[in-house]
C-alpha positions in Angstrom: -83.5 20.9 -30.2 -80.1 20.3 -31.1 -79.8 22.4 -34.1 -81.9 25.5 -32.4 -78.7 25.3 -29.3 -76.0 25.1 -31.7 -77.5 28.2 -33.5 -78.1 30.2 -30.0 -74.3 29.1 -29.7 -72.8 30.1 -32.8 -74.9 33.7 -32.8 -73.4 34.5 -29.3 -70.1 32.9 -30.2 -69.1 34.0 -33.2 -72.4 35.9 -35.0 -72.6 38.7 -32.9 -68.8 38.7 -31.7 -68.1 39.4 -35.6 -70.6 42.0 -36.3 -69.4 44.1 -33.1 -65.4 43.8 -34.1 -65.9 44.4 -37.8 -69.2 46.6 -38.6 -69.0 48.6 -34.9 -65.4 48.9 -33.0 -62.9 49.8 -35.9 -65.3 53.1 -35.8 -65.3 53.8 -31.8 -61.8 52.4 -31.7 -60.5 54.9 -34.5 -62.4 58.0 -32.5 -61.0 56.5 -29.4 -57.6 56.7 -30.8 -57.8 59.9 -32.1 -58.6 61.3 -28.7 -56.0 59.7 -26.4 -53.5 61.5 -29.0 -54.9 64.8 -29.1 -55.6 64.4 -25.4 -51.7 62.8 -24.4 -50.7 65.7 -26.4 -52.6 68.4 -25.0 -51.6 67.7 -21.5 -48.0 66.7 -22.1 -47.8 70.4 -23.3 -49.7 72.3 -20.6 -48.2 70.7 -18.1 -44.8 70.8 -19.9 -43.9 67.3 -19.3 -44.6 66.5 -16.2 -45.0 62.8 -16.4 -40.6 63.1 -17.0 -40.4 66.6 -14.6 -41.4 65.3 -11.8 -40.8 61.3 -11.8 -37.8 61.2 -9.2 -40.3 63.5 -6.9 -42.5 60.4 -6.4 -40.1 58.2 -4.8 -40.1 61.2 -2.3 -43.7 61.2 -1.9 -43.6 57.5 -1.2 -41.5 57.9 1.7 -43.2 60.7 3.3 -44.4 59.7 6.9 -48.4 60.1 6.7 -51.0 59.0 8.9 -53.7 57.0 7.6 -56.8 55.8 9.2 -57.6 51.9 8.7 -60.1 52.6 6.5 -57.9 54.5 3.8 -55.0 53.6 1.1 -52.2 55.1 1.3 -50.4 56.7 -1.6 -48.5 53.1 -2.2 -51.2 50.9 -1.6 -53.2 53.1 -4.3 -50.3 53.3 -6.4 -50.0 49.5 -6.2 -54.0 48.7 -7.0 -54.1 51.1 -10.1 -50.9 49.0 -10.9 -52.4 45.6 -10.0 -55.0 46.3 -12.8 -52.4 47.7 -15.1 -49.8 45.3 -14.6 -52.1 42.0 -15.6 -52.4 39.4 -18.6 -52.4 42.6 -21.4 -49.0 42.6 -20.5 -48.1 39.1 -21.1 -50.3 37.9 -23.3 -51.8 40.8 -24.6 -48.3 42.3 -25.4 -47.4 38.2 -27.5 -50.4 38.9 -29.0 -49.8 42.5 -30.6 -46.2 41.9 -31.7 -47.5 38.3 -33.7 -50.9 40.0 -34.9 -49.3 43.6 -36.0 -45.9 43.2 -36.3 -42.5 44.0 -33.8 -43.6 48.0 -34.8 -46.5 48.0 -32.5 -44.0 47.5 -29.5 -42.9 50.8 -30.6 -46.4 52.1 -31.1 -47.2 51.5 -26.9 -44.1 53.6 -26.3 -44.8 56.5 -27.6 -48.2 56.1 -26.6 -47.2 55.8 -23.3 -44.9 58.5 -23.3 -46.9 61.1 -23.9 -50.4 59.0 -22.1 -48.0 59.7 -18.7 -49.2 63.6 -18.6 -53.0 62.1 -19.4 -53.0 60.1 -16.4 -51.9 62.7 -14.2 -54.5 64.7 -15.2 -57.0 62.6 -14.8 -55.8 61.1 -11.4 -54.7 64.7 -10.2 -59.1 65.5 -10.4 -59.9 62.7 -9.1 -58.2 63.5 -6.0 -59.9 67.1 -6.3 -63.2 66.2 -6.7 -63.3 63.1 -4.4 -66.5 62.4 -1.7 -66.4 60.4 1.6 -66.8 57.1 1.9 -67.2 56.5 5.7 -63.7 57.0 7.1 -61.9 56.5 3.7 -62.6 58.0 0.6 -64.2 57.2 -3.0 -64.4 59.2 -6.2 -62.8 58.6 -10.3 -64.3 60.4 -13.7 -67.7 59.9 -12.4 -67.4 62.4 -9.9 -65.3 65.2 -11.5 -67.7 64.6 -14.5 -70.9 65.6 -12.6 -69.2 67.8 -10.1 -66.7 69.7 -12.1 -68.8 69.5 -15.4 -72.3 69.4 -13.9 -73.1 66.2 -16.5 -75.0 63.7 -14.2 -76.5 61.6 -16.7 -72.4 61.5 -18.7 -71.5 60.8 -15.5 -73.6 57.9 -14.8 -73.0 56.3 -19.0 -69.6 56.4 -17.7 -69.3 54.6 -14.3 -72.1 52.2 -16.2 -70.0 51.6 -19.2 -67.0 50.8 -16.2 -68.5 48.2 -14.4 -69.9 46.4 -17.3 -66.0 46.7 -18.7 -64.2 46.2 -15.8 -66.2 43.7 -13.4 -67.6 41.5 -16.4 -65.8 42.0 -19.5 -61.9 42.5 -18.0 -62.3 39.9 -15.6 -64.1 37.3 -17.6 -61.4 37.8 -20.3 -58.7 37.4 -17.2 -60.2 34.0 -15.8 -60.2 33.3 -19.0 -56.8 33.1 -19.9 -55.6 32.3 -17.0 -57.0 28.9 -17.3 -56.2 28.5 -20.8 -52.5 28.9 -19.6 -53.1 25.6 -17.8 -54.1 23.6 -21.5 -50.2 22.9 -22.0 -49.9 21.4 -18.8 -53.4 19.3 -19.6 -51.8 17.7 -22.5 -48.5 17.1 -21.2 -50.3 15.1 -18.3 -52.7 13.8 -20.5 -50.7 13.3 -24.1 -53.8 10.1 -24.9 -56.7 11.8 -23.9 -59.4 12.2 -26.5 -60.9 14.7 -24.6 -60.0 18.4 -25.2 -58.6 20.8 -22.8 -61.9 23.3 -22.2 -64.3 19.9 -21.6 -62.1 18.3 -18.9 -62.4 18.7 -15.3 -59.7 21.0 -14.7 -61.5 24.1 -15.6 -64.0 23.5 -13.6 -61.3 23.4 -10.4 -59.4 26.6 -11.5 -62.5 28.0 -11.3 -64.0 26.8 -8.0 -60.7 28.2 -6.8 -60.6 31.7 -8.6 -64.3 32.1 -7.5 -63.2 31.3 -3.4 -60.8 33.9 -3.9 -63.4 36.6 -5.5 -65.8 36.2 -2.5 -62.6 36.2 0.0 -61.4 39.9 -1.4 -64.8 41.1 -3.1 -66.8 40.7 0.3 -63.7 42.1 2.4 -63.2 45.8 3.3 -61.3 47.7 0.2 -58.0 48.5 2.4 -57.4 44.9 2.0 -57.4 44.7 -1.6 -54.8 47.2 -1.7 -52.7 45.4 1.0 -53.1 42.3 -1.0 -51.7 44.2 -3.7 -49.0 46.3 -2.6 -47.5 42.6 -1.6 -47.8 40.6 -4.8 -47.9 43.3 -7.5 -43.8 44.6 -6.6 -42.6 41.4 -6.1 -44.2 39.4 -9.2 -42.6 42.8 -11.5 -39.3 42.7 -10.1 -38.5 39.0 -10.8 -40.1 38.8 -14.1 -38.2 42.1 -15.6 -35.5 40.9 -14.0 -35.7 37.5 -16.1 -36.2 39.3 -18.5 -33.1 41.4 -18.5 -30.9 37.6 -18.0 -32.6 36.4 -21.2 -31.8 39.8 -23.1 -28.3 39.6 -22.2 -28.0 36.1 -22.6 -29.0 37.5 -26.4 -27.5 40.6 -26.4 -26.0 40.5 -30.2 -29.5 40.5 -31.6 -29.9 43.8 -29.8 -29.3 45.3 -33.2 -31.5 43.4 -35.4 -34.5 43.7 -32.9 -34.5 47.3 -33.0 -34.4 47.2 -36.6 -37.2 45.0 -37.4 -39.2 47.2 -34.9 -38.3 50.4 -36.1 -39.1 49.6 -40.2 -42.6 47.5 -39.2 -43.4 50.7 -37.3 -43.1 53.2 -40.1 -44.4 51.0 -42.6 -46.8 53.4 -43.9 -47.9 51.5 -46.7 -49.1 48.2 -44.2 -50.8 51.4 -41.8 -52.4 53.1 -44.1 -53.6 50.0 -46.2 -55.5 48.9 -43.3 -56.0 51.0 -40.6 -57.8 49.4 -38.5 -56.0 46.0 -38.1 -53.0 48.2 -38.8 -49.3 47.6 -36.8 -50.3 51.6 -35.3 -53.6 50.7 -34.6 -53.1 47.4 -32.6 -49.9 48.9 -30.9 -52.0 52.0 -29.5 -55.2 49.6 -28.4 -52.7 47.2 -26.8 -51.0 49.6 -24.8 -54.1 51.7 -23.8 -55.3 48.1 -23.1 -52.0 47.6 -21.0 -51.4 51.3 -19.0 -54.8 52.8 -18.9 -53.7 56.0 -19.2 -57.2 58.4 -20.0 -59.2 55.3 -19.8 -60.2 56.8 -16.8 -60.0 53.5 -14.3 -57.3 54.3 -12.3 -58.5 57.6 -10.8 -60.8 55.7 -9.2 -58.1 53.7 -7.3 -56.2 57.7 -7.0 -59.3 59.2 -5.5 -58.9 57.0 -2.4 -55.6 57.7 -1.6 -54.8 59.9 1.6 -52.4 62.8 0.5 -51.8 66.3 1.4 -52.3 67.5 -2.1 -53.9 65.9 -5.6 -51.3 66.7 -7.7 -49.1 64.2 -5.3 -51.5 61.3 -6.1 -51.2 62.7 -10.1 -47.8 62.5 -10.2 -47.9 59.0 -8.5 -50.2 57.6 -10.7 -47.6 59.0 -14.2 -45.4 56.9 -12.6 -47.6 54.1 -12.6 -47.7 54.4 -16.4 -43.6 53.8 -16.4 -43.8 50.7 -14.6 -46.0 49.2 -16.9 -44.2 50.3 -20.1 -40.9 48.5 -18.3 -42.9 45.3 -17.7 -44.4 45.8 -21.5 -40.7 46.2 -23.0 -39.9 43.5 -20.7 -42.7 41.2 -22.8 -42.4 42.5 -25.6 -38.5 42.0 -26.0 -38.7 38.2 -24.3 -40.6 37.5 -27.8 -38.7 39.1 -30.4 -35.4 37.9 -29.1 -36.8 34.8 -29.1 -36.3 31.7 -31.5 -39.8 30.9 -31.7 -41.2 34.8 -32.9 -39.7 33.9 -36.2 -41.1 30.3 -36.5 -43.4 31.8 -39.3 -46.5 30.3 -41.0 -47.6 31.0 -44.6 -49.3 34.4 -43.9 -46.0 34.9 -43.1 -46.9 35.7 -39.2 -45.5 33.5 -36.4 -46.9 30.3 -35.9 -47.8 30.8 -32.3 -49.6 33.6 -30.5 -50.6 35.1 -27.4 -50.0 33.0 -24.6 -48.3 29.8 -26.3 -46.0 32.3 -28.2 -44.9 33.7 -24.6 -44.7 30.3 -22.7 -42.7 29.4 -26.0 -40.4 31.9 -25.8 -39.8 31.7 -22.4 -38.9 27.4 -22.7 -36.3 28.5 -25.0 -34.4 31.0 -22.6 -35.3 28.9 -19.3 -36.1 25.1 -20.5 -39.4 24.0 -18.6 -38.5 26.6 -15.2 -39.1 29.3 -17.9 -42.5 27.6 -18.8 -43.5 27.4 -14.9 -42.6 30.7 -13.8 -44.4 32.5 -16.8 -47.7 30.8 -16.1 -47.3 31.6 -12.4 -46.9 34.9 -13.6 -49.9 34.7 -15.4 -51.4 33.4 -12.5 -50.2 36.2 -10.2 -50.7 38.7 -12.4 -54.3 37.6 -13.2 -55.3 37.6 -9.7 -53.9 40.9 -9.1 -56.1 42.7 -12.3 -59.0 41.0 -11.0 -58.5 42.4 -7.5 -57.7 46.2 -9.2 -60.8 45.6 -12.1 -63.5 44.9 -9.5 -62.1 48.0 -6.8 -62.7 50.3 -9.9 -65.8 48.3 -10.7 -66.9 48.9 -7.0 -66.0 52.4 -6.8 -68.5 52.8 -9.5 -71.8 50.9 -8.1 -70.8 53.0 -5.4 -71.3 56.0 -7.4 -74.9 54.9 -8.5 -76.2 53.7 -5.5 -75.0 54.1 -2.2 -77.3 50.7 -1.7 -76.1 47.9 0.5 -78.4 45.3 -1.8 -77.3 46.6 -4.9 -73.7 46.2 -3.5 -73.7 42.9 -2.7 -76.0 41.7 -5.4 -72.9 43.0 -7.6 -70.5 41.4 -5.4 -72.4 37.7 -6.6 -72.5 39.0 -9.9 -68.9 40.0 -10.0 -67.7 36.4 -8.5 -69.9 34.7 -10.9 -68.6 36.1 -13.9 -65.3 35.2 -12.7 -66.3 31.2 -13.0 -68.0 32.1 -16.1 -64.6 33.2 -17.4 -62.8 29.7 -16.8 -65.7 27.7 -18.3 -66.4 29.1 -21.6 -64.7 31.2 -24.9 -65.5 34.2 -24.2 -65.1 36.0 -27.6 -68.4 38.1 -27.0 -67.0 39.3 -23.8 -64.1 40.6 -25.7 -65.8 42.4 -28.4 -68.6 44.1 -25.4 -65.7 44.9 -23.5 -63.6 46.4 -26.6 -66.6 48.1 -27.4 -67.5 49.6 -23.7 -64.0 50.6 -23.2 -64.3 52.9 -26.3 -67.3 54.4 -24.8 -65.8 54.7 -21.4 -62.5 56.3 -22.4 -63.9 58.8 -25.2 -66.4 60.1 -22.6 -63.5 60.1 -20.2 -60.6 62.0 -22.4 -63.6 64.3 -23.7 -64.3 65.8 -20.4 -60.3 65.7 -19.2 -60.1 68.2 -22.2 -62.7 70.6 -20.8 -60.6 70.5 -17.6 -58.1 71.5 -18.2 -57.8 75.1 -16.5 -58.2 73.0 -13.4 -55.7 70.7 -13.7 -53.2 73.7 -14.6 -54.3 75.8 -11.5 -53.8 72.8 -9.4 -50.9 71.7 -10.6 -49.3 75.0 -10.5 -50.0 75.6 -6.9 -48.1 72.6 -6.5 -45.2 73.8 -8.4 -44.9 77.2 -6.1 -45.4 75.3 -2.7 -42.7 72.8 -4.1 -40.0 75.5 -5.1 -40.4 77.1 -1.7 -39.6 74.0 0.2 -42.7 73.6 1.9 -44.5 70.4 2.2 -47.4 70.5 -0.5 -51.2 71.4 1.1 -53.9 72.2 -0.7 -56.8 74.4 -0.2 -59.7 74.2 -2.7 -61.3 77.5 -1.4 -58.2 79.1 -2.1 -58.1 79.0 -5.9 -61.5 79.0 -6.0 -62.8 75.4 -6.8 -65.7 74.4 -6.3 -67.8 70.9 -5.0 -64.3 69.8 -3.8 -65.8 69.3 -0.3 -63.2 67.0 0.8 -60.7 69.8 0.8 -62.8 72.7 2.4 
């Protein structure tokens, strides 16, 4: 009986979790890749730049005086759950991880891929807005909806808000319980520096995730507007105080500036380590890790966008670029609180550092801070955590929403979605990460495939917004008017 667990255990564990990242994802992940370029480049040019053109505009769309019902987000609140699933461990961890896996060059890898994913996720944000549907007195919509409304692909349409929830609600999340509560294993053994008993088979995994779970059913079974209240409250003030600790411990190492951007700039153009392994390659990893971190033409945040009240989509669009630069800041932020530290080159014999991930970041941050450095990165982590698990399941919502309007099937996803969040704490979840790795391909290829057949739309949008905003008027938009159609929301 023994022997036939431990095999169920080791296929789910490690069998099936290694067939999946070596036989399946290098191929979806290098289509995926090639996409998001083509499709970061294609809209950076048609819309000549517009996640740069028009960034300083947002901050006057965020203090525009509109009136909301209850039941709606405003633009902030939308900007601030897109950015509460943004803004999560990917950019602690996620970002530790990269840099000791692919090298200092894949920092530089997420830059450029955000710079140019900016004019993707205006696009895609910008027709979610357009082709949004009511949802009582608020409003729901994301890819899903432009997809079958824009495209006229109902069965795409329904693979993709499928392939969302299964990555967002069950995947994401169990990966963000996860390490949330391996964050706690230092603390374990410094309480516990005799104890025989390991980390993951003590009680206190159990706790985190009673806890974690009591929070799920407290937001998950709550109207949405709270979700983004909850998160237009934590999300600004957990970024502000780590960037700005990270900017002290930067300074406070300011003469390695030079040798930091040096390491990163030769591992980046390393063509010989890219090209001799592509898929495990510095490019490859930096790319994944930041689409992993902003989002950009994953198509998940649109679904946050589409609720938003505004006066015209392209405001939410050019909102939601923005989005993608406070992410890169907090992702510098990481990603240079590790190569400035001490402990980044602490090298084993593969000549990679000896730490990784989360140890690597809690490391790092000891060194600057002594053990306040420790506590406020794992309340970070904590923070942060809870944040991408609110913004995962709204997107994960948004799409059950989209396949049945069903109050059952709601909250039987609900459950579902609280119990995978206790799941998460309990056990490793490396088949979790290679479904959700895998689902993500799926759901951003189907995504960035059909914001490249749209883009005519975006343009014509976007362009009415240009004219409106040279002649001074406040921005209102009028679907009839340039002739789009199944926009009902704006007719």
């Amino acid at each position: 009986m023994d022997s036939s667990n431990n095999a169920i255990l080791n296929l789910i564990n490690h069998k099936i979790p290694d067939f999946i990242s070596n036989d399946i994802i290098p191929y979806t992940d290098t289509m995926m890749i090639i996409l998001l370029i083509i499709c970061g480049f294609y809209y950076s040019f048609l819309t000549r730049f517009v996640q740069f053109r028009m960034l300083f505009l947002s901050f006057k769309i965020f203090r525009e005086n509109v009136t909301f019902s209850k039941e709606q987000l405003s633009p902030f609140q939308a900007l601030m759950v897109s950015t509460a699933s943004r803004v999560g461990i990917g950019n602690i961890a996620g970002i530790s991880f990269a840099l000791s896996s692919g090298g200092a060059g894949a920092l530089f890898w997420m830059w450029a891929m955000a710079f140019f994913g900016g004019a993707s996720a205006f696009a895609e944000s910008t027709l979610a807005q357009v082709y949004k549907s009511k949802d009582g007195g608020g409003y729901k919509g994301g890819p899903a909806f432009y997809i079958k409304k824009a495209l006229g692909f109902d069965k795409l349409a329904m693979f993709f808000a499928f392939a969302l929830i299964l990555t967002y609600a069950y995947g994401f999340n169990g990966l963000q319980s996860y390490t949330l509560t391996s964050s706690f294993e230092i603390y374990y053994k410094m309480f516990n520096p005799n104890s025989a008993l390991p980390y993951n088979e003590s009680s206190y995994p159990i706790v985190i995730g009673v806890i974690l779970s009591l929070f799920g059913i407290w937001m998950f079974f709550s109207h949405h507007t709270k979700i983004g209240k909850v998160s237009s409250l934590i999300v600004p003030f957990m970024a502000i105080a780590y960037i700005f600790l990270a900017l002290i411990a930067i300074l406070m190492n300011f003469e390695k500036f030079p040798l930091v951007f040096k390491v990163v700039f030769e591992n980046a153009f390393d063509f010989k380590a890219i090209f001799g392994g592509f898929a495990g390659s510095v490019l490859v990893i930096g790319i994944k890790r930041g689409l992993f971190s902003n989002e950009a033409g994953m198509g998940s945040a649109p679904n946050a966008a589409a609720a938003a009240f505004t006066t015209h989509p392209a405001k939410q669009g050019v909102i939601q670029a923005f989005s993608v630069l406070i992410d890169v800041i907090i992702c510098t932020s990481s990603g240079f609180l590790v190569l400035f530290s001490a402990a980044y080159f602490d090298l084993g014999e593969n000549g990679k550092p000896l730490l990784t991930a989360m140890p690597l970041m809690q490391e790092a941050m000891r060194g600057y801070y002594g053990s306040f450095g420790l506590h406020f990165v794992t309340i970070a982590i904590v923070l942060f955590a809870i944040t991408s698990l609110i913004g995962n399941y709204y997107y994960a919502q948004a799409n059950v929403k989209y396949l049945s309007e069903s109050k059952l099937a709601m909250n039987f996803f609900r459950i579902t979605a609280v119990a995978m969040i206790f799941i998460g704490t309990q056990i490793n979840l490396n088949l979790a990460w290679s479904l959700a790795d895998l689902t993500m391909a799926f759901m951003a290829t189907t995504n960035i495939i059909s914001l490249l057949l749209l883009g005519k739309i975006v343009l014509k949008v976007l362009d009415d917004f240009n004219i409106q905003v040279k002649s001074g008027i406040n921005p209102q938009f009028s679907a009839t008017k340039l002739g789009i159609k199944n926009a009902e929301c704006w007719d």
